[in-house]
Backbone of each chain as ProteinMPNN parsed JSONL, in Angstrom:
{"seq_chain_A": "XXXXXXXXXXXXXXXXXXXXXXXXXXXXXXXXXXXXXXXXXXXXXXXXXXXXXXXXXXXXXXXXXXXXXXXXXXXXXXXX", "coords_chain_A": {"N_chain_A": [[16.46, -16.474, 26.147], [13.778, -18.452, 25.193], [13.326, -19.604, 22.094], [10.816, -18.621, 19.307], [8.517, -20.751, 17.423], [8.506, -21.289, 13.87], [7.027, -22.251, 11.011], [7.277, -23.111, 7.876], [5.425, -24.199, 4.952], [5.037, -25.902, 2.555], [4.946, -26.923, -1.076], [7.075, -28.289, -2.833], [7.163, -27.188, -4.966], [8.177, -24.736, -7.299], [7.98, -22.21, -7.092], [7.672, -22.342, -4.048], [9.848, -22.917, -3.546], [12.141, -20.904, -3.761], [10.747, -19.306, -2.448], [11.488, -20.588, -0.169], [14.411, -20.688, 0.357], [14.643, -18.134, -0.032], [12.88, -16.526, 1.92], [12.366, -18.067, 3.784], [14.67, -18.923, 5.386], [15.902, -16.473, 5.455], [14.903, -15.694, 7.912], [15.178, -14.999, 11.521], [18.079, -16.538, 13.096], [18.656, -16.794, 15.489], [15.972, -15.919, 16.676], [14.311, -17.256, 15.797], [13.261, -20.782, 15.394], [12.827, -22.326, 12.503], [11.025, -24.58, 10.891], [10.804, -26.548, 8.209], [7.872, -27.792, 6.428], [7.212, -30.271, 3.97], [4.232, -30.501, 2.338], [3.499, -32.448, 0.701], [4.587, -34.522, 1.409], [4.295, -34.976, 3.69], [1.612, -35.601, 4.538], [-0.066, -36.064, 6.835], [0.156, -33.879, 7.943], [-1.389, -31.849, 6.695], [-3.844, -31.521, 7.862], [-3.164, -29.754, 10.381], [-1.666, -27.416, 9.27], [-3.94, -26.56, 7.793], [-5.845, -25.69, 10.067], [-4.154, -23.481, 11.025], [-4.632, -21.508, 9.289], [-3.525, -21.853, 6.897], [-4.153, -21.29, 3.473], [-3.007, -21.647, 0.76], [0.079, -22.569, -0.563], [3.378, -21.647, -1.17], [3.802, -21.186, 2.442], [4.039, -19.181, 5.595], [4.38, -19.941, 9.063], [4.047, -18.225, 11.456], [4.33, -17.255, 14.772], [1.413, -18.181, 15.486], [0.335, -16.855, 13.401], [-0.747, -16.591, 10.1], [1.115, -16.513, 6.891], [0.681, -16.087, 3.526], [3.01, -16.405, 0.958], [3.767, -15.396, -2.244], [2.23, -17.099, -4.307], [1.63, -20.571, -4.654], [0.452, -22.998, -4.861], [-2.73, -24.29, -4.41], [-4.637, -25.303, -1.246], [-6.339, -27.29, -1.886], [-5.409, -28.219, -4.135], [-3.158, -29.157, -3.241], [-4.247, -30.88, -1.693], [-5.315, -32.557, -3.611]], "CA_chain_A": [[15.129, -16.307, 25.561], [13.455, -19.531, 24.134], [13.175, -19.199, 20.553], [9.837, -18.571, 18.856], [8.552, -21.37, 16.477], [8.399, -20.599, 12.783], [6.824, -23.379, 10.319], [7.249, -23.115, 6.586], [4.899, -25.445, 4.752], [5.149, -25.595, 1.011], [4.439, -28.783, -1.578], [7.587, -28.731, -3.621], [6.692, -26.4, -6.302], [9.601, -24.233, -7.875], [7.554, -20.708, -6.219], [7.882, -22.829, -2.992], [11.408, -23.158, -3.349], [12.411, -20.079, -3.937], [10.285, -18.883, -0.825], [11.98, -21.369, 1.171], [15.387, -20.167, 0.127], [14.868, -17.139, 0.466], [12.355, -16.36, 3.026], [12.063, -19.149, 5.128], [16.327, -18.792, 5.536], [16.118, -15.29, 5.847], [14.88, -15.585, 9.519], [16.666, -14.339, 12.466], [18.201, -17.961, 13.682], [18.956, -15.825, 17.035], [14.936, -15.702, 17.499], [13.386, -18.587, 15.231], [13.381, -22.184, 15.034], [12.212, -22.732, 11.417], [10.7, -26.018, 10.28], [10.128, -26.454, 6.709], [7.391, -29.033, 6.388], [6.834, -30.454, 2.543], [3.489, -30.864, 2.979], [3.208, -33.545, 0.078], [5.005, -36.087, 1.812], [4.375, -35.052, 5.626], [-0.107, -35.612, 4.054], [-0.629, -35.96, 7.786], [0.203, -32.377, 8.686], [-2.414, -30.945, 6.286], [-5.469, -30.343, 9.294], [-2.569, -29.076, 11.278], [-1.756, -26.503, 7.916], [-5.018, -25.886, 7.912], [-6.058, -25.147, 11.375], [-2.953, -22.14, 11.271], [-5.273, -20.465, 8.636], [-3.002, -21.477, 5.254], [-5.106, -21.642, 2.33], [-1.861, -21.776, -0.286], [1.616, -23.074, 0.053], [4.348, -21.481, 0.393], [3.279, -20.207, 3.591], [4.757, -19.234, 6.789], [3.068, -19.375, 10.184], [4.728, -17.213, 12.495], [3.35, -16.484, 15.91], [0.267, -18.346, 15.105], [-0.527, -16.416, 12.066], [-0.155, -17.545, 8.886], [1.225, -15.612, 5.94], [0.964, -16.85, 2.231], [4.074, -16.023, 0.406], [4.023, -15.525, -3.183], [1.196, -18.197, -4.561], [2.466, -21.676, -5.388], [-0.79, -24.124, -5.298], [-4.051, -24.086, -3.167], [-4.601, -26.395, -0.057], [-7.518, -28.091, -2.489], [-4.746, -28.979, -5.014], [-2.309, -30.221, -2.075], [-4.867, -32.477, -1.119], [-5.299, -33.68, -5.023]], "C_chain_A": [[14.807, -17.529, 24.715], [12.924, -18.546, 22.516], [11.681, -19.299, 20.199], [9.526, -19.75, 17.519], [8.275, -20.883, 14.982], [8.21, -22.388, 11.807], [6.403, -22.33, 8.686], [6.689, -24.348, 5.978], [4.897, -25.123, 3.068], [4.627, -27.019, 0.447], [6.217, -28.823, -2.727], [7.685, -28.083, -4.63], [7.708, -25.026, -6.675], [9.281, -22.507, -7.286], [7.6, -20.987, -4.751], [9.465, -22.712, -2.76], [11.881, -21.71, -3.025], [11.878, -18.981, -2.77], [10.996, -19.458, 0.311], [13.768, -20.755, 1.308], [15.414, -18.941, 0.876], [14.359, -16.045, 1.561], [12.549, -16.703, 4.243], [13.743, -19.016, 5.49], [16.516, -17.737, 5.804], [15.539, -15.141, 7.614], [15.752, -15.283, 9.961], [16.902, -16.17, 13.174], [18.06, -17.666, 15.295], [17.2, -15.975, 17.647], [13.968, -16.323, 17.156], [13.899, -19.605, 15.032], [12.438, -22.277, 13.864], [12.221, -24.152, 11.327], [9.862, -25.76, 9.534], [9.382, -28.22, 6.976], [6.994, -28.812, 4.959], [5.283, -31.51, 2.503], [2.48, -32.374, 1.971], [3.682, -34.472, 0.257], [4.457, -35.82, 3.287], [2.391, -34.731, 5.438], [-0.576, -35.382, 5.961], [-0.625, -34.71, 8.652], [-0.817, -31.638, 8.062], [-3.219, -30.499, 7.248], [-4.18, -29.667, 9.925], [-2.181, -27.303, 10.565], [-3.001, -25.617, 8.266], [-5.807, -24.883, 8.757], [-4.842, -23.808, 11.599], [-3.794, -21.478, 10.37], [-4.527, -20.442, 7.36], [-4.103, -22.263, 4.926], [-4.508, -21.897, 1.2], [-0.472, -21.939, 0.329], [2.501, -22.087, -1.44], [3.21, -20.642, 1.231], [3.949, -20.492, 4.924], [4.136, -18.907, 7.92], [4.301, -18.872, 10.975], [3.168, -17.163, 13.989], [1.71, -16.902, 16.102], [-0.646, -17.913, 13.683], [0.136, -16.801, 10.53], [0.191, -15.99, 7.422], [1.946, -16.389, 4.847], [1.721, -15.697, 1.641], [4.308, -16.066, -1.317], [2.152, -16.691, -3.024], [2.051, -19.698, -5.726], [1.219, -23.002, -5.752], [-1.751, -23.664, -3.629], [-3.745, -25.372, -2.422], [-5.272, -27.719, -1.286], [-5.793, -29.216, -3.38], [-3.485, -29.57, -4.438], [-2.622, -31.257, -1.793], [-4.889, -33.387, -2.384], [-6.588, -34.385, -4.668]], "O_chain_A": [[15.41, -17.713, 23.658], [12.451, -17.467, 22.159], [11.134, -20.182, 20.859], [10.309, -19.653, 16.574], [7.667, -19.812, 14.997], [8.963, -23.358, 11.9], [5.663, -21.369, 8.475], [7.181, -25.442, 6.255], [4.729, -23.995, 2.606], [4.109, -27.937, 1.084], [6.171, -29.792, -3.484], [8.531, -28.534, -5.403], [7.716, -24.276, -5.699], [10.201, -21.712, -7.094], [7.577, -19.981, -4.041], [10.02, -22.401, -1.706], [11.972, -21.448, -1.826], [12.532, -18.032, -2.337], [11.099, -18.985, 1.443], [14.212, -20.439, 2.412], [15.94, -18.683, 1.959], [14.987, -15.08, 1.995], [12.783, -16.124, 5.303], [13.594, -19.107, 6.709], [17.472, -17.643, 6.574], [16.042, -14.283, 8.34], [16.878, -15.169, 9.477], [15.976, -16.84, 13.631], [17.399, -18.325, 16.097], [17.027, -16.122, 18.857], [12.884, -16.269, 17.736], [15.009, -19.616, 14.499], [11.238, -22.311, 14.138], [13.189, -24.858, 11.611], [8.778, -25.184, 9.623], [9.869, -29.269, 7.399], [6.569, -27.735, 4.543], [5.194, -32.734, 2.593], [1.454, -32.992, 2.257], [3.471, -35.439, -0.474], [4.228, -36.831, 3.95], [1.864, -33.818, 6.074], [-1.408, -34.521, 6.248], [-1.2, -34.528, 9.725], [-1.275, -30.716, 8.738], [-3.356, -29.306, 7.522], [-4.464, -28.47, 9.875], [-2.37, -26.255, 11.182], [-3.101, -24.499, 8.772], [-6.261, -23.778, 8.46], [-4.95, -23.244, 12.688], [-3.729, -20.312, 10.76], [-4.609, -19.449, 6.639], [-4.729, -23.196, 5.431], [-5.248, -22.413, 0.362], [-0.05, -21.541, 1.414], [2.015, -22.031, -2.57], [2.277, -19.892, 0.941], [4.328, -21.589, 5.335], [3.448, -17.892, 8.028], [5.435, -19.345, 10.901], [1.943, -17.093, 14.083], [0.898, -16.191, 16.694], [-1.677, -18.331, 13.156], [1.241, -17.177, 10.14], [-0.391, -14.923, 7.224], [3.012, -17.004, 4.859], [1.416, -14.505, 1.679], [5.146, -16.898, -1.667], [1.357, -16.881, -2.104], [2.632, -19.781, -6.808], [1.215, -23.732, -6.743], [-1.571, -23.13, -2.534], [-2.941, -26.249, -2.741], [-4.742, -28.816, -1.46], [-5.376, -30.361, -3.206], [-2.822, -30.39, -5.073], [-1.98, -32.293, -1.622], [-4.606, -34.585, -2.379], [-7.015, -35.29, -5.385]]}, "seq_chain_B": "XXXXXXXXXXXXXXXXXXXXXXXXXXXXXXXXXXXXXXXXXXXXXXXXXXXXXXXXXXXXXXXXXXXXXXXXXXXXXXXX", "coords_chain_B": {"N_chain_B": [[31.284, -9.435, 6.239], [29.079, -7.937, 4.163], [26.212, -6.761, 4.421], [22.347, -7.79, 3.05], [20.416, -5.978, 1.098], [16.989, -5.837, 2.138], [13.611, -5.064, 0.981], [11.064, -3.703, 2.436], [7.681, -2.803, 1.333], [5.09, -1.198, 2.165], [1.611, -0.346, 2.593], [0.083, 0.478, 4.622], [-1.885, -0.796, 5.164], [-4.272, -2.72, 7.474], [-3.224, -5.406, 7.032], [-1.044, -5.214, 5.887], [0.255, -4.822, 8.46], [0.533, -6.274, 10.414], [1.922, -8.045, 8.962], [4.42, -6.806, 8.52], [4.896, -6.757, 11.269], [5.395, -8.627, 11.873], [7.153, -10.317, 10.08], [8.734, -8.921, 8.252], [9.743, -7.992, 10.558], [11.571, -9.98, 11.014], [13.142, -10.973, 9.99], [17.183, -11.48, 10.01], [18.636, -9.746, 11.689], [21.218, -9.683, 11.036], [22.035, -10.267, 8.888], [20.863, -9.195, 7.096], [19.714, -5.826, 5.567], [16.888, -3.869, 7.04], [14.342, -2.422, 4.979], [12.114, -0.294, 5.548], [9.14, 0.475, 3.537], [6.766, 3.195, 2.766], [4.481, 2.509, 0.422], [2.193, 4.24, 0.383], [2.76, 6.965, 1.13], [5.929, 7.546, 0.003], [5.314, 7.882, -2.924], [6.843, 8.644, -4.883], [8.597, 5.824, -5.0], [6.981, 4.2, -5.96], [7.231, 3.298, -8.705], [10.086, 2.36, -8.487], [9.305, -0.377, -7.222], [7.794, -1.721, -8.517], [9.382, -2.255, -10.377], [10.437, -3.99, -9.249], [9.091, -5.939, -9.207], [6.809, -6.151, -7.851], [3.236, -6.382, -7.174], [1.469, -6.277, -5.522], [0.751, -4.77, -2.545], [1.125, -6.137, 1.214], [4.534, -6.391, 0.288], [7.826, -8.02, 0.097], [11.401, -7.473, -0.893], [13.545, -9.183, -1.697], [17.156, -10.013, -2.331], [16.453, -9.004, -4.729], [14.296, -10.163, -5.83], [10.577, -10.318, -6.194], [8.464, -10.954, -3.141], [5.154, -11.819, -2.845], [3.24, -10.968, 0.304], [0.761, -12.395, 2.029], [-2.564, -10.327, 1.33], [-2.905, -7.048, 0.722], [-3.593, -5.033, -0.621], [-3.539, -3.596, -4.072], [-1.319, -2.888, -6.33], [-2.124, -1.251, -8.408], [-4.705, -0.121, -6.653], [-3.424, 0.979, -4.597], [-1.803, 3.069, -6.336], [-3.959, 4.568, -6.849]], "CA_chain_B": [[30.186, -10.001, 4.997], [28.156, -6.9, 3.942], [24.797, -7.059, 4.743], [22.117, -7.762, 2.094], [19.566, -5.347, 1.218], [15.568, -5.843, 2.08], [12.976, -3.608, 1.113], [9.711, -4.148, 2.488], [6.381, -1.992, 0.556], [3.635, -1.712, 2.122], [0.443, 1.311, 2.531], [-0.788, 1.635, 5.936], [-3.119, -1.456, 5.402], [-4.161, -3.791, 8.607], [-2.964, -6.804, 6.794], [0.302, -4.863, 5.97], [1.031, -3.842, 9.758], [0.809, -7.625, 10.497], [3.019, -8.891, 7.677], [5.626, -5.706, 8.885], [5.729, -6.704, 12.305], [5.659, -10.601, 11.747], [7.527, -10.96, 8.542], [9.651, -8.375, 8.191], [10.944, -7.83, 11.779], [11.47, -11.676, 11.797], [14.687, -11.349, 9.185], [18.438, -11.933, 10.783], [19.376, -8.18, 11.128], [23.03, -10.063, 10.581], [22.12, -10.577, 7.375], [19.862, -8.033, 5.903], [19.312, -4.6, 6.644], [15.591, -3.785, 6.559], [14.185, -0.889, 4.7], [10.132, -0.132, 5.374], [8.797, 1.923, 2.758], [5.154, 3.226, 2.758], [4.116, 3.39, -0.495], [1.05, 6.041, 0.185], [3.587, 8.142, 1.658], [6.962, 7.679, -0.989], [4.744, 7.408, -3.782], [7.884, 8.452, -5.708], [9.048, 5.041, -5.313], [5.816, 3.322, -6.813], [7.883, 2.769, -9.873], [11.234, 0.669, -8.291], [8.607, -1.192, -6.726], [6.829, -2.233, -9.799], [10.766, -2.397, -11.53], [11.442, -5.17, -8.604], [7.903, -7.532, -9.615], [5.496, -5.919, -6.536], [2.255, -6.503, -7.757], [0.036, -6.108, -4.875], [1.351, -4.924, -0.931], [3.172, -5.884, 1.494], [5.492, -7.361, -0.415], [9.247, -8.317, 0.575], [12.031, -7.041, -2.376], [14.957, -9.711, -1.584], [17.931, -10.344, -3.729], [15.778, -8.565, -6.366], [13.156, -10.798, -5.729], [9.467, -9.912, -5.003], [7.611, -11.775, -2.184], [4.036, -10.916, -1.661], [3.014, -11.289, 1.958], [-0.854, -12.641, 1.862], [-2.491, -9.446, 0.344], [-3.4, -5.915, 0.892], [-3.832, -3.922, -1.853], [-2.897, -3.867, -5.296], [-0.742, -1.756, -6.903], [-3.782, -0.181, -8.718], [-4.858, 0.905, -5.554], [-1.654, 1.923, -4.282], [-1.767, 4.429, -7.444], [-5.289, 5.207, -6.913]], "C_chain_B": [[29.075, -8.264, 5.011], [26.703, -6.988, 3.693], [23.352, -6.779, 3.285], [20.782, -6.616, 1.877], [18.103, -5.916, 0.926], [14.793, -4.996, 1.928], [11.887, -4.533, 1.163], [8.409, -2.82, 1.995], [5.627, -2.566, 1.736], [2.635, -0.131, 1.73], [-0.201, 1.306, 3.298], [-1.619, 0.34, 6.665], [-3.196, -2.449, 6.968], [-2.976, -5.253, 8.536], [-1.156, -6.384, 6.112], [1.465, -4.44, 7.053], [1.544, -4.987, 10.361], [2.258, -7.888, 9.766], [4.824, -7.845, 8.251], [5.908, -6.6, 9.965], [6.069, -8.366, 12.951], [6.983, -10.855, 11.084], [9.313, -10.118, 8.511], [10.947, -7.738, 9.289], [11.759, -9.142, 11.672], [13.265, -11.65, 10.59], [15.972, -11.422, 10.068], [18.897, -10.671, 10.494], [20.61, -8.599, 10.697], [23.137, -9.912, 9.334], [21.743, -9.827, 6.353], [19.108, -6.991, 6.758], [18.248, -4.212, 5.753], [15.036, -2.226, 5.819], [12.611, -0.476, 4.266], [9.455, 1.122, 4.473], [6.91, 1.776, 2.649], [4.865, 3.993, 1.797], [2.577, 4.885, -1.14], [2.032, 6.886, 1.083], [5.037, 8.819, 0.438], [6.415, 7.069, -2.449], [6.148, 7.823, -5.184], [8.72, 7.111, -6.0], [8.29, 3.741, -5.627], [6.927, 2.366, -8.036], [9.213, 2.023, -9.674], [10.357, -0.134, -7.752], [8.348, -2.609, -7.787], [8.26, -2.572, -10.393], [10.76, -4.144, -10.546], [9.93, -6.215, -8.888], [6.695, -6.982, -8.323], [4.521, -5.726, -7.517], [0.87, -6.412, -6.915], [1.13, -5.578, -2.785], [0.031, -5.964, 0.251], [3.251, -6.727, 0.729], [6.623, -6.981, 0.446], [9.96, -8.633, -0.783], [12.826, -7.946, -1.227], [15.956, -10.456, -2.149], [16.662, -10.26, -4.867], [14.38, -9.685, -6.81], [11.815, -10.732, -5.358], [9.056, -10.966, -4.77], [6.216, -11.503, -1.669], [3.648, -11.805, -1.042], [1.578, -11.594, 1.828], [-1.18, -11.262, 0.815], [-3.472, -8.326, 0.992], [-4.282, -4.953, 0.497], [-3.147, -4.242, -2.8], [-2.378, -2.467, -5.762], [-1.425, -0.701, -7.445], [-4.286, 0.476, -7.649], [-4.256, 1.444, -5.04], [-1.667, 3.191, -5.212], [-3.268, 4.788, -7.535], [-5.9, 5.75, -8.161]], "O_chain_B": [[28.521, -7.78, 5.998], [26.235, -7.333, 2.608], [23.372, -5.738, 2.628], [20.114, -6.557, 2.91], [17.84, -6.394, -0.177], [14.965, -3.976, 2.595], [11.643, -5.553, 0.519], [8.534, -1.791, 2.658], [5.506, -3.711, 2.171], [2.868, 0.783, 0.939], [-1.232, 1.968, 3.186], [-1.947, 0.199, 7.843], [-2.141, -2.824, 7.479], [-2.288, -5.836, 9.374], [-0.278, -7.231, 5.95], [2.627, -4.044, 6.964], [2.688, -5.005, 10.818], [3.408, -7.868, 10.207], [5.977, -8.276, 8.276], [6.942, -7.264, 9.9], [6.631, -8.921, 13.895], [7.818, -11.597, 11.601], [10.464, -10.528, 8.665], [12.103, -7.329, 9.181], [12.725, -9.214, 12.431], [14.234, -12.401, 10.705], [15.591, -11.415, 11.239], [19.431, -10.355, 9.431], [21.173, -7.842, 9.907], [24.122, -9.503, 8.72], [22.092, -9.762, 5.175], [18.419, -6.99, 7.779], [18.242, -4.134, 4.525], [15.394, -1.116, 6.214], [12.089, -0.374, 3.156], [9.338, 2.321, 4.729], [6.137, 0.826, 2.526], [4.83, 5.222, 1.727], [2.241, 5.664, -2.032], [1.4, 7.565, 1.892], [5.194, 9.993, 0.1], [6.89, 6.082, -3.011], [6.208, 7.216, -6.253], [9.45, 7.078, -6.991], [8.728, 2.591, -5.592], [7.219, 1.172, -8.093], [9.542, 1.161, -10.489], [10.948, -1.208, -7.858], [8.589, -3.816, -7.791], [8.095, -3.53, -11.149], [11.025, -5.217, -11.086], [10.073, -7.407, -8.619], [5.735, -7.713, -8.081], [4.729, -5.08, -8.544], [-0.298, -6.445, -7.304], [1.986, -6.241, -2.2], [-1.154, -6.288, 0.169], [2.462, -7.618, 0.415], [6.634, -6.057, 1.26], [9.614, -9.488, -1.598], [12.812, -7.597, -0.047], [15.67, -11.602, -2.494], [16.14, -11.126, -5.57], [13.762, -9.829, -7.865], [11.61, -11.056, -4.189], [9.051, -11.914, -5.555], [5.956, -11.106, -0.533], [3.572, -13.001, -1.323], [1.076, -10.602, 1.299], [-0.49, -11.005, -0.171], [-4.514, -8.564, 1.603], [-5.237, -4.334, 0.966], [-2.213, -5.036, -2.689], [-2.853, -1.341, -5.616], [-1.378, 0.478, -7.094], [-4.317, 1.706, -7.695], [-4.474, 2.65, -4.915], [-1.528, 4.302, -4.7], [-3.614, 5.396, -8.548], [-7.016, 6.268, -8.127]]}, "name": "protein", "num_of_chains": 2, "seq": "XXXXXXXXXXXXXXXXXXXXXXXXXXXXXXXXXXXXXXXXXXXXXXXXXXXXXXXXXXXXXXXXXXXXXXXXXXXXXXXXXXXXXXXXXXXXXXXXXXXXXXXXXXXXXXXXXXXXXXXXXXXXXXXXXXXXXXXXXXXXXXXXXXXXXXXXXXXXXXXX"}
């Protein structure tokens, strides 16, 4: 069974972390490929962020859909 | 290794059936055994909810940690 993609996008921010730890790691490895993107150095993934429907980081897109995790900063204040 | 305990809250809502069958299926049964509670049903356990930081459903309790999942409802409504 190919694995399902799983993107974790966060900025760095200590409610990010702690999502990434313990969320984004809690996956099943058996049925996700997680990729954590830090979306204050990887600036060129923001439209891609965006376009999944996050509006706050942490957030995890699954399956196409996006689900904000806790609240760590808005997209606005990602972009700065 | 003894498996860690997850408790996922939610109450019925659309945006909690999502987050269930995204979020909370998506953990490494290896690792953590899941435990779906619907708090308009076990409204007796309103109050560990609120002990573990849930502040609005779904949330995700792990290592004593709450996670809320985008957002549902608020606990206030949860207790109507």
């Amino acid at each position: 069974m190919a694995k399902e993609k799983a993107v974790f996008y966060h900025a760095g921010c200590p409610v990010c972390v702690a999502a990434e730890q313990q969320v984004a790691r809690a996956l099943d490895p058996a049925r996700y490929e997680v990729e954590v993107v830090h979306l204050g150095e990887a600036r060129e993934r923001i439209p891609e962020a965006e376009n999944a429907g996050v509006a706050s980081v942490p957030a995890l897109v699954l399956a196409g859909q996006a689900f904000h995790v806790n609240f760590g900063a808005s997209m606005a204040d990602v972009k700065g």
